[in-house]
LUMDREN-55870 format. One record per residue: residue in one letter; y, x, z of N, C-alpha, C in turn. Coordinates in steps of 0.001 Angstrom, whole numbers, plus 500000, padded with zeros to 6 digits. Layout:
<sites>
aYXZYXZYXZ ...
</sites>
This chain:
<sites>
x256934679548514083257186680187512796257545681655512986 x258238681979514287258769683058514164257773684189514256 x256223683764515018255111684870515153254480685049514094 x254469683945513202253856683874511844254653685121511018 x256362685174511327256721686124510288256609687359511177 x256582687313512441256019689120512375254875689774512080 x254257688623512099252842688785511628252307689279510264 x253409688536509051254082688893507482254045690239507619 x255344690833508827255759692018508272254958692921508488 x253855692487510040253261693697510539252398693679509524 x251629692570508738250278693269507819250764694321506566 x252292693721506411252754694326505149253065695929506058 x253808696208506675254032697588507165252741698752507308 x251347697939507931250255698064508362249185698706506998 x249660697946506250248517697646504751248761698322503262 x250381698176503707250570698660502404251878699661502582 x253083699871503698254167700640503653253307701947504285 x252919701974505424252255702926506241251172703351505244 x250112703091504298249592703758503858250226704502502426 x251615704039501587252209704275500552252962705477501017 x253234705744502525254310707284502880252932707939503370 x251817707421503784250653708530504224250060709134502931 x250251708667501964249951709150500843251221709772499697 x252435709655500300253341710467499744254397709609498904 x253752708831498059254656707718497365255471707097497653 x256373707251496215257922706789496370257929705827496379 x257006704954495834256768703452495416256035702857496196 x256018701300496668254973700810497154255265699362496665 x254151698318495783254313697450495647253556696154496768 x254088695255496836253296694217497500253551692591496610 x252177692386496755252261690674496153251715689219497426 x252786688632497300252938687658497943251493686998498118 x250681686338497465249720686067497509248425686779498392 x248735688072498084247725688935498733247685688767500521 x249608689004500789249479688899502207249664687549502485 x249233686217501962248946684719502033247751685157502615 x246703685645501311245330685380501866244482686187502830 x244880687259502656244863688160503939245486688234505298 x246122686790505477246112686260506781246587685213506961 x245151684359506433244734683261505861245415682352506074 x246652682307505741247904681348505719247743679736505131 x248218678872505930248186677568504904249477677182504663 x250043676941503405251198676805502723252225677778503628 x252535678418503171253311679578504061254112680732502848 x253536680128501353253829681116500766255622681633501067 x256299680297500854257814680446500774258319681730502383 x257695681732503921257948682222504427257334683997504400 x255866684022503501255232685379503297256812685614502049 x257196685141501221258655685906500080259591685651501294 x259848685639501735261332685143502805260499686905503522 x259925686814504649259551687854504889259821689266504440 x259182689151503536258908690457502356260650690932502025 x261625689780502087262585690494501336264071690985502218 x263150690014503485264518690048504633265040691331504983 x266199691341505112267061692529505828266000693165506671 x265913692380507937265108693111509168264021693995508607 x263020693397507723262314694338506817262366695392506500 x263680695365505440263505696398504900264556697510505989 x265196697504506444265895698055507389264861698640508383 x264309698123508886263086698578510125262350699476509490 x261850699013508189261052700354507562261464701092506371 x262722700949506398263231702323505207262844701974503657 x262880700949503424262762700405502018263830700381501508 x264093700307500016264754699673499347264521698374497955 x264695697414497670263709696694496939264578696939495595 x263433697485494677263017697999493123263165697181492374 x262327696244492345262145695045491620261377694053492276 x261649692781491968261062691485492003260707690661491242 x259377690228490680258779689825489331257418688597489930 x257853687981488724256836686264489004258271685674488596 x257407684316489253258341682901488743259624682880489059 x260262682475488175262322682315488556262503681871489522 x261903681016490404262305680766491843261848682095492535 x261565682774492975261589683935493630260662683566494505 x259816682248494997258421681641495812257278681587494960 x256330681704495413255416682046494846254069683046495070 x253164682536495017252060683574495154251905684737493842 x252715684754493168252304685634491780253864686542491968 x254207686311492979255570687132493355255554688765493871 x255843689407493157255618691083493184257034691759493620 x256926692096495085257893693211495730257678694870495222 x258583695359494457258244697001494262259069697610495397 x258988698081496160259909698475497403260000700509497093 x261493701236497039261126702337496930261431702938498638 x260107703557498841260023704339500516261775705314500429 x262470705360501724263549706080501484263171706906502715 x263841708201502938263538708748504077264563708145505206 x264044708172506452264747707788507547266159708210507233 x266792708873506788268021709324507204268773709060505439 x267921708812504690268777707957503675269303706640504171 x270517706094503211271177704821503677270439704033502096 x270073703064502676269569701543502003270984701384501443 x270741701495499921272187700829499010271567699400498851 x272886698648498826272515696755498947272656696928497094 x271679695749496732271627695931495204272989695408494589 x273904694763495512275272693951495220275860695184494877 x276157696630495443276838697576495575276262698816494502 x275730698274493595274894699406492542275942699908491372 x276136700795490968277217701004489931277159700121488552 x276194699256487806276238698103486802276459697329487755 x276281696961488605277130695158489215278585695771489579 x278815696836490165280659697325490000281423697127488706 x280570697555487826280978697807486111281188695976485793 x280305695482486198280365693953485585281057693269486326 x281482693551487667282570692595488805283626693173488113 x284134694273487742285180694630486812285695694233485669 x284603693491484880284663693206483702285231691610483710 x284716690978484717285170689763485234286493689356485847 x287272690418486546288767690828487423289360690874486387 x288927692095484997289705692163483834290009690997483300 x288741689681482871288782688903481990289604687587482887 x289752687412484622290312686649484730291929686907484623 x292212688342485120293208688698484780294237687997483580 x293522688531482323294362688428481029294096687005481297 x293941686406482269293910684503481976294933684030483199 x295782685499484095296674684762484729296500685158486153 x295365685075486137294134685801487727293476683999488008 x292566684864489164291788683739489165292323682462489457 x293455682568490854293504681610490994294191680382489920 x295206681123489255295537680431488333294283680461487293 x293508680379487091292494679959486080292029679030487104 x291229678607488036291059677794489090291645676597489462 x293241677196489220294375675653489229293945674780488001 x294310675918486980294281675207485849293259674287484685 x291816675317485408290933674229485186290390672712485827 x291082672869487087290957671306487889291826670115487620 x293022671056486762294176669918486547293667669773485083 x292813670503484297292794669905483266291571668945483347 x290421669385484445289588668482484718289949666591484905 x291311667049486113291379665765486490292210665415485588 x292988666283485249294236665450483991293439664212483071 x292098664890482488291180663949481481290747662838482459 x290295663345483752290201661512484272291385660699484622 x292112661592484912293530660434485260293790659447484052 x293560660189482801294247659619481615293073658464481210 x291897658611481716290847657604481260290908656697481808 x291686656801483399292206655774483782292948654886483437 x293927655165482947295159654427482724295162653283481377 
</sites>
C-alpha cells in the first residue's frame, strides 16, 4: 500500500502541482477520480482522498487545502481538492487555527462558561443522564 500512495502523490505533484507553479497559479485543483484513473487503480479510491489530503503532502509541496467538495464522506471519486500553491518560505496555517474557528471555539468557552464551565456541564449532564435510569429502575 505504501508504494501505491507515493505513487498518489508523485502523479499528483507531477500532473497537476508542478505544472500549476510552472504556470504561475495560486490555485491548483485536483479530483480524486482523475488520479484513480490515471493510474489505473482498482478500488483505491479511499487511499487516492487519504493521499491527496495527508500532512506529508501538503507539507512536502507547499500547499495549503482551499476547499474540499463532493460527497459528505470526504471518499469518493467526485471528490475535488482546491489546494492554494504557498511559497517555500510561507508557513501552512492548519485550517483548525483560522480566525472563524478561533471566533467560534470562543463562542463555545463563553457558552459553557455561563453553564458553570465545561466540566461542570459534563458532570451534570451524566448525573442527569443516569439519575433518569437509576429512577427507571427502582
Amino acid at each position: 500500500m505504501e508504494r501505491s500512495v507515493d505513487a498518489i502523490r508523485a502523479h499528483a505533484v507531477k500532473e497537476y502541482v508542478a505544472v500549476a507553479r510552472r504556470r504561475g497559479e495560486k490555485l491548483v485543483r485536483i479530483v480524486a477520480g482523475d488520479v484513480h484513473r490515471a493510474l489505473k487503480l482498482k478500488n483505491r479510491v479511499p487511499n487516492v482522498c487519504n493521499a491527496l489530503k495527508s500532512r506529508i503532502f501538503l507539507d512536502q509541496n507547499h500547499l495549503a487545502i482551499e476547499d474540499v467538495s463532493g460527497p459528505p464522506s470526504g471518499m469518493g471519486t467526485r471528490v475535488i481538492y482546491t489546494y492554494r500553491l504557498l511559497d517555500e518560505k510561507e508557513p501552512r496555517v492548519e485550517a483548525a487555527r483560522t480566525p472563524s474557528f478561533e471566533k467560534l471555539r470562543g463562542l463555545l468557552k463563553e457558552s459553557l462558561q455561563s453553564l458553570g464551565g465545561g466540566e461542570t456541564f459534563l458532570r451534570n449532564e451524566r448525573n442527569r443522564f443516569h439519575g433518569h435510569a437509576a429512577a427507571e429502575e427502582k
